[in-house]
N, C-alpha and C positions, 0 to 999 in steps of 0.2 A: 504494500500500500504506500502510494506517496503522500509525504505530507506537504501540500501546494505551496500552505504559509513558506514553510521552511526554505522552499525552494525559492520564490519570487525572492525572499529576502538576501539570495545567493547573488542575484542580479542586480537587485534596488537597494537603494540607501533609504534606512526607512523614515529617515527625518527626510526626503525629497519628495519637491509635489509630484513627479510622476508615480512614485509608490501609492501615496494618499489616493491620487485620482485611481490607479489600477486598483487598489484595492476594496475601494468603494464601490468601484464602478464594476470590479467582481462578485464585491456580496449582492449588490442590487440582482445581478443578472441570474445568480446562486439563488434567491428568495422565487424569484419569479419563476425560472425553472425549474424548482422544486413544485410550486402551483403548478404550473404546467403539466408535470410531470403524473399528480393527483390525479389529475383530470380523465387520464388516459392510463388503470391501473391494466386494461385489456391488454395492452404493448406491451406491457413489461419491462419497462425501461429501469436500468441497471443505475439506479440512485446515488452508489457510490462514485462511478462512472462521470456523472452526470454534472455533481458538487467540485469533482477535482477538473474536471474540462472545462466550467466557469469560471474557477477561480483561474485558471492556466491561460483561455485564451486568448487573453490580448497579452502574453507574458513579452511578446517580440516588440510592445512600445518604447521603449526606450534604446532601442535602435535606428528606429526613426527621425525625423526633423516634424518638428511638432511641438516649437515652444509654449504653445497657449496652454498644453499639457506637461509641461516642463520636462519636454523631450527634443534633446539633442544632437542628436545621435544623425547620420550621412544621407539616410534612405529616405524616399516617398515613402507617406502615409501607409498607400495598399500596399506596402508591402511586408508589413509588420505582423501579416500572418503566417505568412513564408516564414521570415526569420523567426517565428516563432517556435513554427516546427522543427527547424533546424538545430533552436537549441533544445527543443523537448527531444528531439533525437541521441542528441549528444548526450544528454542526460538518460536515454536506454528506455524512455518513453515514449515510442510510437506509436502507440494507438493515441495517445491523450496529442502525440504533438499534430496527429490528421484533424483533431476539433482548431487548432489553430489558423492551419490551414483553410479550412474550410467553409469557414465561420462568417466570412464577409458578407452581409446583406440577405439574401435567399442565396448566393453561391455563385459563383460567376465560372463562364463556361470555356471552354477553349478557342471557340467563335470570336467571342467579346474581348478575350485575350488577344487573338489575333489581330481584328478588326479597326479594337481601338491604339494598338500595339503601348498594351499593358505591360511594365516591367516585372511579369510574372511568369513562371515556369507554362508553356504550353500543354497545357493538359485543366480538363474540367478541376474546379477548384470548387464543388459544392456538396454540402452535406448528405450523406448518405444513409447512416447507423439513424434510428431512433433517437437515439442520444444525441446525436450532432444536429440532425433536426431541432430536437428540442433548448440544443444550448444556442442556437443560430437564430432562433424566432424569442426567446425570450431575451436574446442581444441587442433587438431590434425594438426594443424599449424603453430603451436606456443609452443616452449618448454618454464620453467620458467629457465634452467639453464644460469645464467649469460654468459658465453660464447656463448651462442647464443640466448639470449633472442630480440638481434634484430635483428633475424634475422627468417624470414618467409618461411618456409618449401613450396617447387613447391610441386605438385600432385606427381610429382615423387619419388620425396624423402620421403613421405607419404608413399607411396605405398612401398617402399623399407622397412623402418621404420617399417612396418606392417607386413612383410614377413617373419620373424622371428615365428609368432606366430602363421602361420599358415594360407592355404587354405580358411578356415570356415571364417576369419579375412578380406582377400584379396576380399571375392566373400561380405560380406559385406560393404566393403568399395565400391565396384565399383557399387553397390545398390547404395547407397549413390549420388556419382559418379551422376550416369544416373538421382536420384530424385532430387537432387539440380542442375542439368543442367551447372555441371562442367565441 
């Protein structure tokens, strides 16, 4: 069993605002996902699973450039779910480092990769497992930008939020929607 704490605080300084915001911005998505997860005891979604790939998946921000989150670090934004995987890898946690990965929005495809020429590995990058589902839709709740970090996105605003990027986006999310009995 990993212990998440332990691990993020391998990476962060925990007097720095990008820990405070990951970490917050972790338990918000861990509460929500745990509801989520209620909802739907027929799946069977694997809870312990579920708590540690919350708290883990934005573990790659502090690699990024993203000072409004007191992140410094070389990389675009999207790509901090890459790096995330990369260091859950390292660390000999591959399953939890694919919720990393995969986690972005409803999931972004190799199309969208190509198309919009994303600095992101070619290949589909969206949730697959039950679990990555449910930490990918309860992520989409919760921003980590300090200006709204407490504050809790309705469905609507979700959906808005999403529409930007597209039909393919909108019709998985409302999959979503009808599977978690939102």
């Amino acid at each position: 069993m990993v212990n998440a704490l332990k691990l993020i605080k391998k990476y962060y300084n925990k007097d720095s605002v990008n820990y405070k915001i990951l970490i917050k911005h972790a338990k918000q998505v861990t509460l929500k996902a745990l509801e989520i997860a209620s909802r739907v005891p027929e799946l069977h979604p694997d809870i312990e699973f579920i708590k540690n790939g919350c708290m883990l998946h934005d573990i790659g921000i502090f690699m990024i450039h993203a000072p409004e989150i007191g992140c410094f670090g070389n990389e675009p934004y999207i790509k901090h779910g890459v790096l995330g995987k990369e260091l859950l890898e390292k660390e000999g946690l591959n399953t939890l480092a694919l919720v990393c990965e995969r986690h972005t929005g409803v999931g972004i495809t190799k199309e969208e990769i190509i198309k919009n020429k994303l600095p992101l590995p070619k290949r589909d990058l969206a949730p697959l497992s039950i679990e990555e589902e449910i930490i990918s839709f309860a992520d989409l709740f919760f921003s980590k930008n300090p200006k709204s970090i407490n504050h809790e996105f309705t469905l609507q605003e979700i959906i808005e939020r999403q529409k930007k990027h597209g039909k393919e986006k909108i019709a998985k999310l409302n999959e979503w929607i009808k599977k978690f009995k939102y």
